[in-house]
N, C-alpha and C positions, 0 to 999 in steps of 0.2 A: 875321839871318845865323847859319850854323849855327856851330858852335866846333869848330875839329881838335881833336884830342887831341895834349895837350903836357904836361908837366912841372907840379902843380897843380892839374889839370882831374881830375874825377872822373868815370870812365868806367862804366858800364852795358852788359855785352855777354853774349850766350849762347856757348856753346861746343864743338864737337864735337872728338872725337881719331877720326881714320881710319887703319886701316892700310892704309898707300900700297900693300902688293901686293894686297890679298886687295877694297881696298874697303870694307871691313865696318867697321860704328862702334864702336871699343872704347867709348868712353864720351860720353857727351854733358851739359851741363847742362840739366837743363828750366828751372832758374828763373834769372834774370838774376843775375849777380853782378855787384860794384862796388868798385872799387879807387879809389886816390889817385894818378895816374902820377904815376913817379917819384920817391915815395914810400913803397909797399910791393911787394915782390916775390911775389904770388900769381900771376905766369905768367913761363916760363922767359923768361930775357934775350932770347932772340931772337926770341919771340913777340911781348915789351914793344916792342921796336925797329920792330916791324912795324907795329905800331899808332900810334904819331908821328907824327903829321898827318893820319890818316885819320878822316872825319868819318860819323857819326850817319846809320845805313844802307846804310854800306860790310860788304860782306861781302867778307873776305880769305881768304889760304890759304896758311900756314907750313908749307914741308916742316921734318922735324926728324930727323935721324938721334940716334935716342934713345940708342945706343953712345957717343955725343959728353958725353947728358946723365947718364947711371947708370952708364957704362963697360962692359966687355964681359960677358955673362954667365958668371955664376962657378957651374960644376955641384957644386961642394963644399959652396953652399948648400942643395943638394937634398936632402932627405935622407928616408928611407923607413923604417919602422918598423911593428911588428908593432903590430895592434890593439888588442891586451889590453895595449900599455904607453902608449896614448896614454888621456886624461883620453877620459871620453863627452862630453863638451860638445864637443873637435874632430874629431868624426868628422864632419864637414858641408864639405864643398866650398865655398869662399869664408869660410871662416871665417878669423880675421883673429888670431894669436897673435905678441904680443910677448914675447919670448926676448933673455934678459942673456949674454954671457961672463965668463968668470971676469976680466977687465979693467972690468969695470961698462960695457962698453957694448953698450947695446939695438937688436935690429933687430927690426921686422916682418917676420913668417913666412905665408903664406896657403896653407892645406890647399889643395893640387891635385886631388886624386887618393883616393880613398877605396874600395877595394874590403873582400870578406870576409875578409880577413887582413891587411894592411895600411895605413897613413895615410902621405899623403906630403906634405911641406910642401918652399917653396919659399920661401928669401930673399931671392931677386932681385926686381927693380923688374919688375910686368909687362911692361913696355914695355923692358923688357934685347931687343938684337937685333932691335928692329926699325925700322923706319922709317916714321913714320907725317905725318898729314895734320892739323894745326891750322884747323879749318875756325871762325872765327870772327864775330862779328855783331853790330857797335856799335849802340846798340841807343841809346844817349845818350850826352852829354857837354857838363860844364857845369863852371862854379870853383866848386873844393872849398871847404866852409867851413874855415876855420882850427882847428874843432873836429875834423871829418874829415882833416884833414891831421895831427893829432897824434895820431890815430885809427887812420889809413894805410885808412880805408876808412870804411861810412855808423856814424852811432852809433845807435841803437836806443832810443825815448821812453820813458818807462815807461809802464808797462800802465797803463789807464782801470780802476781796481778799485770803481768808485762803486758798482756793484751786487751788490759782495760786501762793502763793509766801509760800514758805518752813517756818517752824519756826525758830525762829529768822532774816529771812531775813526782808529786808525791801526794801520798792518799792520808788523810785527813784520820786519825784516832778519834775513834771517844775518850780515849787517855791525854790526846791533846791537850 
C-alpha cells in the first residue's frame, strides 16, 4: 500500500513554476528533490499544505499569488547605471549580485537589462506581481529515517574513494 504524505514521511517530487497568465514555465526542477514533511520548509506553506495526504503519482496544481509571498513590487529596487561604473563581471544578464546597506543587511540583485551604456539590476523577487501555477509530481513517499529528519532532508554517503587512495591510506579532511 502506497503511504500519503504526512508529517515524517519523506517526499520525493519534481516541480514546475507556471505563470498563470502567459502559460509559460518560469522554472522547473529536472532532478527530484526530497524534503522531510513537516520538518523543513523548502516549499512555500501553502504548497506544503497541498501536498498532505497526496500519494506517489499524484500530480497537483497550487495557484499562488506571489504578492501574498514577496509582497508588492518595490521599483526603488531598480536601479540603472552607466556601464563604465559597474565591475565587467556584471555586465551578463541573469547575473546574480549580492549588495549590503549601510544597516548590514544583504539583498540579491539580478542584472536585468544590459545595453551599450547602461546595466540595470533589480532587487525584487522575480516572481514580485505575478501569479503563478505550482505544478507539482510526487514522484515517492516513504518514513523518513531519524537521521533525515534531523537532517530536514536525505543525507548523502560518502564517496567510494578506493580507486584513488591506496589501502591503508587515508584522505586527508578539511575537518582534519
Amino acid at each position: 500500500m502506497e503511504e500519503p504524505v504526512g508529517t515524517g514521511k519523506f517526499v520525493e517530487l519534481t516541480y514546475k513554476v507556471i505563470d498563470a497568465k502567459t502559460s509559460s514555465v518560469l522554472t522547473e526542477v529536472e532532478f527530484p528533490i526530497g524534503y522531510v514533511h513537516g520538518v523543513n520548509e523548502i516549499l512555500a506553506p501553502q504548497v506544503t499544505a497541498e501536498l498532505e495526504g497526496r500519494l506517489p503519482g499524484d500530480v497537483i496544481e497550487v495557484p499562488i499569488d506571489c504578492n501574498k509571498l514577496f509582497g508588492p513590487r518595490d521599483e526603488s529596487l531598480v536601479v540603472t547605471d552607466l556601464i563604465e561604473n559597474v565591475p565587467d563581471e556584471y555586465h551578463e544578464v541573469g547575473m546574480s549580485i549580492l549588495m549590503e546597506n549601510a544597516q548590514g543587511k544583504t539583498r540579491s540583485f539580478v542584472v536585468t537589462r544590459v545595453d551599450d551604456k547602461t546595466v540595470t539590476i533589480d532587487g525584487n523577487n522575480p516572481l514580485c506581481g505575478r501569479e503563478v501555477i505550482f505544478r507539482l509530481e510526487i514522484l515517492g513517499v516513504r518514513d523518513a529515517t531519524e537521521e533525515e529528519i534531523s537532517h530536514g532532508g536525505t543525507v548523502a554517503a560518502e564517496p567510494d574513494l578506493s580507486d584513488v587512495v591506496g589501502p591503508g591510506q587515508k584522505v586527508k579532511s578539511i575537518l582534519d
